[in-house]
C-alpha positions as CSV (number, residue, x, y, z in Angstrom):
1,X,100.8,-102.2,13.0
2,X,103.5,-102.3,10.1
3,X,100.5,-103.1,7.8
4,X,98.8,-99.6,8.8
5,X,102.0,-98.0,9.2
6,X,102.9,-98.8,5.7
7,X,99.4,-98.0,4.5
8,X,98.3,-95.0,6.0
9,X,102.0,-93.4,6.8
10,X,101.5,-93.9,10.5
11,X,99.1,-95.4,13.5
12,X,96.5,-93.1,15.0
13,X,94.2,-95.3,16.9
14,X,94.0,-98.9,17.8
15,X,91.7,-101.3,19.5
16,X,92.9,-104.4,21.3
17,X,89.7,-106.7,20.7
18,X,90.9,-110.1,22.4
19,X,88.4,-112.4,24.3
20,X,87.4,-115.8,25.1
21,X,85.5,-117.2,28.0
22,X,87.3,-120.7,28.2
23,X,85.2,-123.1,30.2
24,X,83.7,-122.8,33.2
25,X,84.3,-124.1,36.4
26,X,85.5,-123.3,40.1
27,X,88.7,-121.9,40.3
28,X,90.4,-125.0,41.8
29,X,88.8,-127.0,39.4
30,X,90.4,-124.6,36.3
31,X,92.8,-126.3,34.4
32,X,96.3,-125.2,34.1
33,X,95.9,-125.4,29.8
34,X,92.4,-123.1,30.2
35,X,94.2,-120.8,32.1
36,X,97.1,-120.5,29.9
37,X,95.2,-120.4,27.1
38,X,92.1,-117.3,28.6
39,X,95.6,-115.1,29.8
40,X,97.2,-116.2,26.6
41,X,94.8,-114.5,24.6
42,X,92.6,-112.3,26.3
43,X,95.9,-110.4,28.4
44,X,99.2,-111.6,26.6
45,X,97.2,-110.7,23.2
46,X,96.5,-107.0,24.5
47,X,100.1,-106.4,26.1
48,X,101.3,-107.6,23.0
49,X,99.2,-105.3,20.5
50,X,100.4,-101.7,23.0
51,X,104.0,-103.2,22.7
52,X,103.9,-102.9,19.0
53,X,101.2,-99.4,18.9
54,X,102.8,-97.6,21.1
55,X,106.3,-97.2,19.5
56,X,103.9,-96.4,16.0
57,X,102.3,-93.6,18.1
58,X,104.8,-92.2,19.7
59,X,106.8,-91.7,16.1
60,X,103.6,-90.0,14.9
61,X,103.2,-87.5,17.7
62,X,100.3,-89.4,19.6
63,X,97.5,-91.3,19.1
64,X,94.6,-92.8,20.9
65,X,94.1,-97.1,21.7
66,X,91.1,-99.0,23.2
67,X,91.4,-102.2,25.2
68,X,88.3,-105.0,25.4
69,X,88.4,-105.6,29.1
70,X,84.6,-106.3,30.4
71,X,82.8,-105.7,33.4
72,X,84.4,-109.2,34.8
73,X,87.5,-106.8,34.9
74,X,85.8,-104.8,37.4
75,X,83.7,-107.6,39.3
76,X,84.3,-111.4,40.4
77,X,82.2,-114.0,38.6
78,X,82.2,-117.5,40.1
79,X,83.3,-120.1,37.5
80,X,85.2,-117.8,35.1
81,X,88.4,-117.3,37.1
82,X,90.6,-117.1,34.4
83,X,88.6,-115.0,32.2
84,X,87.8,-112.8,35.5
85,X,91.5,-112.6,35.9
86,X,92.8,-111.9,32.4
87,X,89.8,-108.8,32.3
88,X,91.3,-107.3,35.5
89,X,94.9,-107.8,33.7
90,X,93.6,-105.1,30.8
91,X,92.2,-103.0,33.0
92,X,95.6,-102.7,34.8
93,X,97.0,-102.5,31.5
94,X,95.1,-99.9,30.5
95,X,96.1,-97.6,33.7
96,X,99.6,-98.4,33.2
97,X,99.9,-97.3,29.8
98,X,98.1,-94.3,30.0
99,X,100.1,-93.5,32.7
100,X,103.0,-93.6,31.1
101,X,102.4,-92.6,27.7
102,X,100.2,-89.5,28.3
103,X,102.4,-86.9,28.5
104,X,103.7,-88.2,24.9
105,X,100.6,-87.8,23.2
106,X,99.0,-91.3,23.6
107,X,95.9,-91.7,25.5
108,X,95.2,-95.7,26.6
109,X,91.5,-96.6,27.7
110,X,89.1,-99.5,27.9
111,X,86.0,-100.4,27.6
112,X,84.1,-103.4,29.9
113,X,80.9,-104.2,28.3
114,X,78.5,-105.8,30.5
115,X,76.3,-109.0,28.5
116,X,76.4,-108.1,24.8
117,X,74.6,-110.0,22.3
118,X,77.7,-111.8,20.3
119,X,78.2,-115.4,19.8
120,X,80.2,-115.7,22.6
121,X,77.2,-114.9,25.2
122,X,75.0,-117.1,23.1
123,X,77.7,-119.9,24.3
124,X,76.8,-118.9,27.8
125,X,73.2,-119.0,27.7
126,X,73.6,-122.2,30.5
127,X,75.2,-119.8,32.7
128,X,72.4,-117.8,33.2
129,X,73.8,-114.6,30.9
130,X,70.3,-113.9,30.2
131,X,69.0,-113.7,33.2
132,X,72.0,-111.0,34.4
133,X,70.8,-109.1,31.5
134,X,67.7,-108.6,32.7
135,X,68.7,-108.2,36.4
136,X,70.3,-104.8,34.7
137,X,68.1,-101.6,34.6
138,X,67.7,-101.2,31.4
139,X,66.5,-105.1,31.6
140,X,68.2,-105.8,28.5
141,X,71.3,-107.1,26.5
142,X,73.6,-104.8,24.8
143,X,74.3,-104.7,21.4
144,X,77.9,-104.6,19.8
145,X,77.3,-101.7,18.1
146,X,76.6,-99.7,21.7
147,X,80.7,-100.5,22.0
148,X,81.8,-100.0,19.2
149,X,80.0,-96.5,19.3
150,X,82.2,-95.8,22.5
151,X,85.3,-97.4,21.6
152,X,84.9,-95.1,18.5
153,X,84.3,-92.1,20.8
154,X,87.1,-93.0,22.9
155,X,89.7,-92.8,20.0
156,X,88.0,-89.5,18.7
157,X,89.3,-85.8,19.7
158,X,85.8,-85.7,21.4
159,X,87.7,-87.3,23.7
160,X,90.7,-85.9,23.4
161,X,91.2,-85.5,27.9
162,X,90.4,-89.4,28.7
163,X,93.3,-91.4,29.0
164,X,93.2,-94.2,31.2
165,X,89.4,-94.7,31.9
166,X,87.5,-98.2,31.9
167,X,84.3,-97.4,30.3
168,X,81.7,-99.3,31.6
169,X,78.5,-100.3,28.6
170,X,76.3,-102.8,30.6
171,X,72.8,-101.0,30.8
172,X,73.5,-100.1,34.3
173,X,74.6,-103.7,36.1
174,X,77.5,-103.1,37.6
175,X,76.0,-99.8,39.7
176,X,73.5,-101.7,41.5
């Protein structure tokens, strides 16, 4: 944030792009350093970028941020309880900001991709990943592009009355 500050003269949009899966198992099964190390990154690493944007924004007048949460923000998946949980964490996030920040000129969103073909699905391939794709109705994977095109949109003035929305981008999954 100082870097772009110092840069660019001020911070007008952000996005909070933290994720790992950490391994899988049952949740009594999780250990206590996965789960430190999931929330560590994928929830403390968001809270931690809107702690240092927001103050940026709000000197500027406004601005717009996107946070990665995922569809496992808005659904349970068995065996990735502390990536389910940390997901759920930014989406919380992400209503709380906007919330408070709105009325100031900063809008706070998400976006929860569904299964997006990045390295870290091609990890997950033994988890069946491919075969939730499918089960979608478009009956394919996303592409990272598709979010990036709507985290772009989010932070654009074409979006200018969205502020605390979870976008969901998973060809359709999560309304079945």
């Amino acid at each position: 944030v100082e870097t772009a500050v110092d840069t660019y003269g001020g911070l007008d949009v952000a996005f909070n792009n933290a994720g790992i899966e950490g391994e899988m198992d049952a949740t009594a099964g999780q250990s206590i350093s996965n789960w430190e190390q999931v929330i560590a990154v994928n929830l403390s690493g968001v809270f931690l970028g809107l702690r240092a944007e927001i103050p940026a924004m709000l000197e500027d007048g406004g601005g717009a941020i996107v946070n990665m949460a995922s569809v496992a923000g808005l659904l349970g998946f068995p065996g990735l309880s502390p990536y389910v949980a940390s997901k759920h964490g930014v989406v919380g996030l992400t209503k709380t900001a906007a919330g408070e920040f709105g009325r100031e000129g900063v809008r706070v969103n998400a976006v929860c991709p569904g299964v997006i073909d990045t390295p870290m699905v091609a990890r997950g391939e033994e988890a069946g990943l491919e075969q939730v794709a499918q089960a979608s109705p478009l009956g394919r994977m996303g592409e990272p592009e598709e979010v990036a095109a709507a985290a772009a949109w989010l932070c654009s003035d074409d979006a200018s009355f969205v502020t605390g929305e979870s976008l969901v981008i998973d060809g359709g999954y999560t309304c079945q």
